[in-house]
N, C-alpha and C positions, 0 to 999 in steps of 0.2 A: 493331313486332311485339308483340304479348300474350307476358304472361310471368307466370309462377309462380315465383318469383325466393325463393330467402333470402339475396341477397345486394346486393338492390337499395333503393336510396334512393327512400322514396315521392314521386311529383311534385310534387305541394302543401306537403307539408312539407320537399320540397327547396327549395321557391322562399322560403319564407317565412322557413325556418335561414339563409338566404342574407340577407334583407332584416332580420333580426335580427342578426345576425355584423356584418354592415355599419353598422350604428349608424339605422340607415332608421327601422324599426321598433321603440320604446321595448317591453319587457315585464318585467313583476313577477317577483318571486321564483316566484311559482309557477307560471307558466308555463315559465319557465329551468328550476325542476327537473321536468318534462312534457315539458322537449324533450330534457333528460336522460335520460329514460325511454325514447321514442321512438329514438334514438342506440342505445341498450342490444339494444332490438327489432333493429334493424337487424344489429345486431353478433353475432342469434343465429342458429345455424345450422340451430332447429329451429323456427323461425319464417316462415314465405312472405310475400309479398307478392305480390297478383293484382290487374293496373292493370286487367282485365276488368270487374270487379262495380267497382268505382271507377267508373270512366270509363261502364261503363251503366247507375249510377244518375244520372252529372250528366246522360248524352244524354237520360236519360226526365225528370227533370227541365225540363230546359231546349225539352225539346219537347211534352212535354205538360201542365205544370202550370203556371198562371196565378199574379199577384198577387191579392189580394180584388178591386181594382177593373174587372180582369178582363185586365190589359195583360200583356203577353212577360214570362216570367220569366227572368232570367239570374243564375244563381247566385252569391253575393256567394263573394270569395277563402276569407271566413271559412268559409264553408257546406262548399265544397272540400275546407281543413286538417280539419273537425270529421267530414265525410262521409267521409272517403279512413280516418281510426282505424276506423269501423265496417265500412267493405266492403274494406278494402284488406289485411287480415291475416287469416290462415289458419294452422292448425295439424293433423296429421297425428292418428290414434289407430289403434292396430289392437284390432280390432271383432268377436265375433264375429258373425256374422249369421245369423238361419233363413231356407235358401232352398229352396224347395218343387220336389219332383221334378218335372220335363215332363207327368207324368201324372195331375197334381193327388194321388198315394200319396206321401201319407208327405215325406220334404225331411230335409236336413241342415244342422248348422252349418256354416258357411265363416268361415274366418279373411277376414276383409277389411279393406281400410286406408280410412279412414273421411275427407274433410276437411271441419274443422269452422272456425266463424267464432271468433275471438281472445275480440274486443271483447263482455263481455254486458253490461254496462254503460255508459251514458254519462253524465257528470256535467258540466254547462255554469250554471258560477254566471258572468253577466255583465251589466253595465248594462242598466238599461230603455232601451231604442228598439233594441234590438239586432238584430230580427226574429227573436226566440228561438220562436214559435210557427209562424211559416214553416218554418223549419228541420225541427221537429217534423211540420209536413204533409207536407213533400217525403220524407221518410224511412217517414210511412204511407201515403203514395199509392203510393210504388215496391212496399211489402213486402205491398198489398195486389193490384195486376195486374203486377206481373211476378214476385214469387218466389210460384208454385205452391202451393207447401206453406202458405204463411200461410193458417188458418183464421179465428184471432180475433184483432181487436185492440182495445186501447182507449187511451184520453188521458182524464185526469183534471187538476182544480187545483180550488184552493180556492174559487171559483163559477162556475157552467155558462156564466156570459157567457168566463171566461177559456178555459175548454173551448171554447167556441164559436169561439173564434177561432182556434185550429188545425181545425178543421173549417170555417171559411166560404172560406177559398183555395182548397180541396180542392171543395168546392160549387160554387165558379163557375169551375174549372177544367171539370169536366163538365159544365156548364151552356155553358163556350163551346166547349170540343171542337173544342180546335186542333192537336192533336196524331196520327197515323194511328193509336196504339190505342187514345184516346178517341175517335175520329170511329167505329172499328168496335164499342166496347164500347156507345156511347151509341145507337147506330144502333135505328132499331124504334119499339114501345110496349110499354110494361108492361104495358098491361093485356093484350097478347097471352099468353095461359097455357097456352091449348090445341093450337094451331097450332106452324108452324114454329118451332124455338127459336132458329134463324137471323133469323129475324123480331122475335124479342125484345128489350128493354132489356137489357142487361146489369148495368151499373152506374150505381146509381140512387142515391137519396139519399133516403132512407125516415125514417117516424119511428122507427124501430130505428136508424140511422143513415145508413151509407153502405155500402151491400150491392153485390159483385160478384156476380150468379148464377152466372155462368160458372167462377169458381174457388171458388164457395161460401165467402167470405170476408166479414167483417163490419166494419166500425170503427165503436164507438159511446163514448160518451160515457157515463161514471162517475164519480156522485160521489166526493169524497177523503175519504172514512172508510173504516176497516180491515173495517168489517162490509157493506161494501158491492163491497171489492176481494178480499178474502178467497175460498179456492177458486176463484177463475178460473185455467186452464190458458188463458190469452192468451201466444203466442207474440210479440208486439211491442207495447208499452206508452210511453206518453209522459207522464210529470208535469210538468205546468207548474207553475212557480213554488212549487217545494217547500219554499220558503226563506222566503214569503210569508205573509203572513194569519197565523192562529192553527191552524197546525195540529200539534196534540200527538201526533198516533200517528206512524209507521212505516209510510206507508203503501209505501211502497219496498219495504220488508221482504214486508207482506204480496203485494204484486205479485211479488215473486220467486220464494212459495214454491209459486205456481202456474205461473209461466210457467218456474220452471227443469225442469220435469217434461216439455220441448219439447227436441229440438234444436236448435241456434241460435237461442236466445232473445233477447232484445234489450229492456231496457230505455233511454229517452231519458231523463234527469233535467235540465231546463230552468229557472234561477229567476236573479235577481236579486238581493244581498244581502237580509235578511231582517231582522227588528226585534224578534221576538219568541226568548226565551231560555228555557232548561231546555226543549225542544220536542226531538223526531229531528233536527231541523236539526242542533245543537250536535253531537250522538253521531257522525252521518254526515260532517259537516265534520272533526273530530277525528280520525276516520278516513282519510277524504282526505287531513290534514296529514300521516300516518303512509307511506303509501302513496308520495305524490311523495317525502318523504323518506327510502325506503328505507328504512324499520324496518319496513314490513309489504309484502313481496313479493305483488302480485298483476296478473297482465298484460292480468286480464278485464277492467280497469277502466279507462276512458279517462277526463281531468280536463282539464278547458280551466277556471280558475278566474282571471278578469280580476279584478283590484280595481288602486287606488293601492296601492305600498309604506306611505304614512304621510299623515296628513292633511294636512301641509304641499305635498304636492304637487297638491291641489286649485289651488292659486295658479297652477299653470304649466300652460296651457293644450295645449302639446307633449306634455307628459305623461298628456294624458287619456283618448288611444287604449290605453292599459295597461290601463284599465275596459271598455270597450268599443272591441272591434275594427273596429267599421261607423260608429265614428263618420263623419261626413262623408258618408255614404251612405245610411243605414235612419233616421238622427237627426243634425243640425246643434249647428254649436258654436255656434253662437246660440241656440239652446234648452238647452244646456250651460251656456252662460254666464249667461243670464235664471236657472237654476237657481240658479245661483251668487250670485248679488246676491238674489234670496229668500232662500237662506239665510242673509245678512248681516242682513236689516232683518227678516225672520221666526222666531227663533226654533225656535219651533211646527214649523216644516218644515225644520228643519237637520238632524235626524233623520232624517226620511225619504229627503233629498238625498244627502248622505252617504252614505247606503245604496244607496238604487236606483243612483244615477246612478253611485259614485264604485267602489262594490262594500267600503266602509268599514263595518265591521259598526257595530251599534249601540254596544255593550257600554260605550263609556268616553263616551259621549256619554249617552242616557238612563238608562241603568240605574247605580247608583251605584257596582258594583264591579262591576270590568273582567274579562272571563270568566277572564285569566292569577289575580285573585286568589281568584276559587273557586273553584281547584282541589283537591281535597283535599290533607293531608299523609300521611306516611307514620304508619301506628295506634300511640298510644303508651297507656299507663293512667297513673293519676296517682293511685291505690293512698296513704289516708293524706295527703295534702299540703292545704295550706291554700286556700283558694277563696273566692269570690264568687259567691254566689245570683244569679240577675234571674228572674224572674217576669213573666211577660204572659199573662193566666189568661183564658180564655174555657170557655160551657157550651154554646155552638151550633156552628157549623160549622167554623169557624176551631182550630188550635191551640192547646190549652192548654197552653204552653211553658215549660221552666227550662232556664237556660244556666248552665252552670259557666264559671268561669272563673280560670285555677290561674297567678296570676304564678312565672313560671319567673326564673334568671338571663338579664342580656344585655337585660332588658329585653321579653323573651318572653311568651306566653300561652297556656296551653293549654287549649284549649275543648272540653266534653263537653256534650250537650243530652240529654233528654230531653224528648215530647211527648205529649200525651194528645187523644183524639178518642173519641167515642161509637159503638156500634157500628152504628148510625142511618147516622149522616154516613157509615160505612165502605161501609155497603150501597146509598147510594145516589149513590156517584161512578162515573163514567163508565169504561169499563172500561180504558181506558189509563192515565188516574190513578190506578185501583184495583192497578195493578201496578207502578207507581212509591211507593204507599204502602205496597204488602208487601215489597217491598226497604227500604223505612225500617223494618218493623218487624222483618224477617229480621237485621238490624245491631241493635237492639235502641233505637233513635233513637226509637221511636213505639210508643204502649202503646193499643191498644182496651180500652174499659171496656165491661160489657155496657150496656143500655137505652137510651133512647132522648136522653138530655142526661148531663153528666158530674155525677157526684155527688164535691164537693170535697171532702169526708172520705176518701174512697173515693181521689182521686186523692192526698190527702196521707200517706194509710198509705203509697201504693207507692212516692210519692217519698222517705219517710222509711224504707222498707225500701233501697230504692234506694243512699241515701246512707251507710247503716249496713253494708250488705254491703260497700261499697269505703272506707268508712269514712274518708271527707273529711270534712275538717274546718272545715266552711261558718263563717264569721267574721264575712259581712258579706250584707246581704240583701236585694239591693231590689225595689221592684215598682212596678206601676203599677195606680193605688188602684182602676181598673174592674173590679167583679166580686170585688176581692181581701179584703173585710172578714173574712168565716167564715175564711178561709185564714191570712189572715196572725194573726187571735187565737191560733188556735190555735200558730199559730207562735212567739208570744211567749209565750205561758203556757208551753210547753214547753222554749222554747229560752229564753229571755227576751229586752228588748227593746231590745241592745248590740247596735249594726249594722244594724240594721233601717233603711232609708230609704226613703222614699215619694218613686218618681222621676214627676213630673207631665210627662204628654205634652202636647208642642207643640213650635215652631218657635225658641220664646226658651228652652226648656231641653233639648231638643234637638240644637244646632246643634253646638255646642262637644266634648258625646261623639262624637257621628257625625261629626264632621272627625278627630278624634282615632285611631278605630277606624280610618277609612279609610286615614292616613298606616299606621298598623301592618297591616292589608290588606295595601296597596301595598310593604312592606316584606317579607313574608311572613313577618310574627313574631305571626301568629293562629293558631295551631297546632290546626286542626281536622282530623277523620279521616272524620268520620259525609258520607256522602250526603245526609241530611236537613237537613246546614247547608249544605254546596253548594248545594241547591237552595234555599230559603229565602235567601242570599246572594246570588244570582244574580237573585230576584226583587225585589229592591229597588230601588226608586227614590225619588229627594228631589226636594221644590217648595223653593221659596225665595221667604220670603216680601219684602216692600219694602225692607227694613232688611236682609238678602241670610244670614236667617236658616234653615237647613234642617231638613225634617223627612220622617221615614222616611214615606213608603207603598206602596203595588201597584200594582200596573198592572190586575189584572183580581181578579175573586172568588177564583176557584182558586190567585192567584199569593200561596201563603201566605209572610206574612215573619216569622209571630211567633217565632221560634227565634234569630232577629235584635233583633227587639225587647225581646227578656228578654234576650239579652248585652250589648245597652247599659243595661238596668237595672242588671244584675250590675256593670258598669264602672263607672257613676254611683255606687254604693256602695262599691266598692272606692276611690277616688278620695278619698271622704269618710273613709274611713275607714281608709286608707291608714298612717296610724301604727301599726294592732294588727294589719300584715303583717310589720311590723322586727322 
């Protein structure tokens, strides 16, 4: 019998609680607290559960919608657990509503009880071969011909061929119209327009997309930039692989702030661990960590988040369904395993493997500090105390950077930056970066000069106002000699030329700081507060040259590190000079 139940155990997630509990089923920490969650649902009394919209999205599923290659789809166990969080919970509001007299005069409010869907969000970070873009079709095929009300949707990801393929299932599902309401939506021709509308195509697949006439519904395909998702009131949306490619905005965010102006809205969020850092990936994952662990109550949000607990368990093949749930189904542990031995003898793609396959973030693998160590710390001032300059000076697009750096007791460091840019470079960053560098200068981390290149006099007055209002006591001073002649004269005429050291970049004078900073990293005895050194921290990574020598660089143009690179100058001079600290 069908039920509206808030007292019942959803079926999918009863069979799978079960085949977990029993040791069947290995799953990570974060899953465990997702079924903790799910438990909580259950246990609440103002929470329903309706096996109705469940159960008739896998029938229309399973009877209407195809693989790409055109064969019966039956829906994987995982599709079930992920499908039964978005159609399977309901919640109650009272509402009130205009309802219009019999006689079309006039109408009144009515109180009325309203049921709305739980789930507006879905978040699915799990290994590639997962069938994470089928998932995503079956969920726009149902919300396009059977719920009524869906006017617009879309699916986005980081290139059209990945869009593309949450749309090619859905294609050749209508194209073979095996199901009785694609055999009657599909029935006719299009180009009938005039005639019978019974006689018409229904639901086609257009270069706009894939258009129902009959429920006046759309699904099409959008790029993943914020100026292109921006302002859409789409009722159901799907992002692939958000966690992918290089993409810096929010596009999540901006998808929300149109489709939440819908009832029962629905976002799908779909990806694979991801490789790139300082991006919305990091903000919205940090968020999720918050969420499963109960510090941030929210029930709209559904998280199925596979990865390995630790890298060590790449080695046990048992434990691999913890990344992906379909292994052995959508993707073979023999293509698992070939992963795995690339990884060993390829370097180069250990990164990547790791990632996609194991759901192992990047962070302590390519990037040289591990996202636990840029975190910021808690804000302190350092008012008067002794310090260490680094300098890494540039006049074009990059950073013109000074790092402080204030030896505390214990062995400690406290680190304060300042950074300069032109007002050129400021106007012609992209608008996402432009609002990640007004929060650098809103903390006071990043100083715009007017014109079109930085004028070194110009930035040396503000550094030297700088230094004088908090009135540190700079001792020791280094740099690195590119760019830095005018700056540093002037520094020694003024200052004179006790502590001054020329730190030469490379791999043989580099190596020895940058392991040094990283153990104190890794310790959390870098005592930084500013945002503009988190992200600069975050963007770093080392080559290593024959001799197994490291030296700092980026990953991309935008991934500035100089605010890093002047606090291992600063360090390199402190070190030398380390006696006129005692």
């Amino acid at each position: 019998m069908p039920m509206l139940s808030n007292t019942a155990v959803p079926k999918y997630y009863g069979i799978f609680r079960e085949e977990v509990m029993s040791g069947k089923i290995p799953v990570n920490r974060e899953i465990s607290l997702e079924m903790n969650r799910i438990d909580s649902l259950i246990e609440n009394p103002g929470v329903y559960y309706d096996d109705r919209k469940v159960e008739g999205w896998i029938n229309f599923c399973e009877n209407e919608m195809t693989l790409t290659d055109g064969s019966d789809l039956h829906l994987l166990d995982s599709f079930k657990l992920w499908g039964e969080q978005v159609f399977g919970w309901w919640y109650f509001v009272d509402r009130n509503v205009w309802e219009p007299n019999p006689d079309g005069m006039g109408g009144r409010y009515v109180r009325k009880r309203i049921k709305k869907r739980l789930v507006n969000k879905q978040y699915l970070i799990v290994g590639r071969g997962a069938a994470k873009s089928l998932y995503d079709t079956c969920i726009h095929g149902y919300f396009e011909n059977v719920d009524t009300s869906t006017t617009h949707q879309i699916t986005t990801a980081p290139t059209m061929r990945q869009a593309e393929e949450v749309m090619s299932a859905y294609r050749t599902a209508i194209t073979r119209s095996r199901g009785p309401l694609f055999k009657f939506l599909t029935e006719g021709s299009l180009q009938n327009t005039t005639g019978s509308r019974a006689n018409r195509q229904k639901l086609v697949s257009t270069k706009k997309g894939i258009e129902n006439f009959l429920t006046g519904s759309l699904l099409e395909v959008r790029p993943m930039t914020i100026d292109k998702l921006q302002g859409l009131r789409c009722k159901i949306a799907s992002v692939d692989e958000w966690l992918s490619g290089d993409v810096r905005e929010d596009v999540i965010g901006a998808i929300e702030q149109g489709a939440s102006k819908n009832d029962d809205w629905l976002i799908i969020a779909t990806s694979s661990e991801g490789t790139v850092r300082n991006g919305s990936g990091d903000t919205i994952k940090m968020e999720l960590a918050d969420i499963l662990k109960g510090e941030y109550v929210n029930p709209h949000v559904s998280i199925w988040w596979y990865k390995l607990d630790s890298v060590d368990e790449v080695g046990h093949p048992d434990l691999w369904i913890k990344a992906n749930p379909n292994l052995g189904k959508t993707v073979t542990y023999e293509t698992y395993q070939l992963d795995v031995e690339r990884a060993e003898k390829a370097p180069a793609a250990r990164n990547d493997i790791l990632a996609k396959r194991f759901g192992l973030p990047m962070e302590g693998y390519t990037y040289f500090f591990t996202y636990e160590e840029t975190l910021p710390h808690k804000h302190r001032e350092y008012w008067r105390l002794p310090c260490a300059l680094g300098a890494d000076l540039s006049q074009g697009d990059d950073f013109c950077s000074f790092t402080f750096m204030f030896p505390l007791s214990n062995g400690y460091f406290g680190i304060k930056t300042r950074n300069y840019i032109s007002e050129l470079t400021m106007q012609k960053l992209p608008s996402a970066m432009r609002i990640k560098y007004e929060t650098f200068m809103k903390e006071g981390s990043l100083i715009v000069l007017d014109g079109t290149v930085l004028n070194m006099m110009e930035v040396y007055e503000d550094l030297d106002n700088h230094i004088q209002e908090r009135e540190y006591d700079v001792i020791a001073f280094g740099y690195d000699p590119y760019n830095a002649k005018e700056f540093v004269n002037r520094w020694e005429t003024e200052n004179g030329p006790m502590g001054v050291e020329k730190v030469i970049q490379g791999a043989k004078t580099e190596s020895v700081p940058l392991g040094e900073l990283k153990k104190l990293a890794s310790e959390r005895m870098l005592l930084f507060d500013e945002d503009l050194m988190e992200f600069a921290m975050g963007n770093c990574i080392v080559m290593e040259d024959t001799n197994g020598n490291r030296k700092l660089y980026k990953k991309r143009y935008d991934a500035k590190i100089d605010a890093v690179a002047a606090m291992m100058d600063a360090f390199v001079a402190y070190k030398i000079n380390i006696e006129l600290f005692e």
